[in-house]
N, C-alpha and C positions, 0 to 999 in steps of 0.2 A: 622301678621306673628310672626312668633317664637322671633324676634330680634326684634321686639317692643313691644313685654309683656318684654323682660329682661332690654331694655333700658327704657321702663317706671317704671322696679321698682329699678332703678341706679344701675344696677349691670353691672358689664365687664364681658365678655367670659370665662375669668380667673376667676371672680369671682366663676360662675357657675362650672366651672371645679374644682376649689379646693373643692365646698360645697359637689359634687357629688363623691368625687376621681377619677376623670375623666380627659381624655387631651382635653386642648383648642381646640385642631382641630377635636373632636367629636361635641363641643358645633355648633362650623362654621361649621359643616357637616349638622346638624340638621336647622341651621338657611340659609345656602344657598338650601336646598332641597334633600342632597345628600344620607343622610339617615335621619331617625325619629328615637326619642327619644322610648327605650323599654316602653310598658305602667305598667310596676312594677315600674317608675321612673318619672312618669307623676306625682302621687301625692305630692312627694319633690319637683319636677319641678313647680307644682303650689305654694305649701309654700315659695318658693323662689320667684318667679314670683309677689307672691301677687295677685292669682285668680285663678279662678276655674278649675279644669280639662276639663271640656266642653270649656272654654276658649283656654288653649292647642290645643283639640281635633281640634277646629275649624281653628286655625290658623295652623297646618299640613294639615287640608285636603285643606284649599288654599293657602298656598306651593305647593301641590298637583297638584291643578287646575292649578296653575303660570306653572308649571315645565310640563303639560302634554299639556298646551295651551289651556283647558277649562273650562277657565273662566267665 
């Protein structure tokens, strides 16, 4: 998921929010399922992350799966 690509590359919520000029509670929206990250934003999201956009991709769409219950 979205919150263990940012916590394996030691970054806080805050981190991500400052890098993106974004609020914390966009970051927590994307990482509890409530919205997804725009994909113009997916490639910074990887440089930050430390991994690939398909990396991203996949951990949203099982967010996805968690949040629609098919797993």
């Amino acid at each position: 998921m979205l919150k263990d690509l940012r916590v394996r590359a030691g970054l806080k919520q805050q981190d991500v929010a400052d890098a993106l000029n974004i609020g914390q509670s966009t970051v927590a929206m994307w990482e509890n399922g409530t919205n997804n990250p725009r994909s113009v934003i997916l490639p910074t999201l990887a440089r930050l992350y430390r991994c690939s956009v398909e990396d991203l991709i996949d951990a949203i769409g099982e967010a996805e799966r968690r949040k629609t219950g098919t797993e």
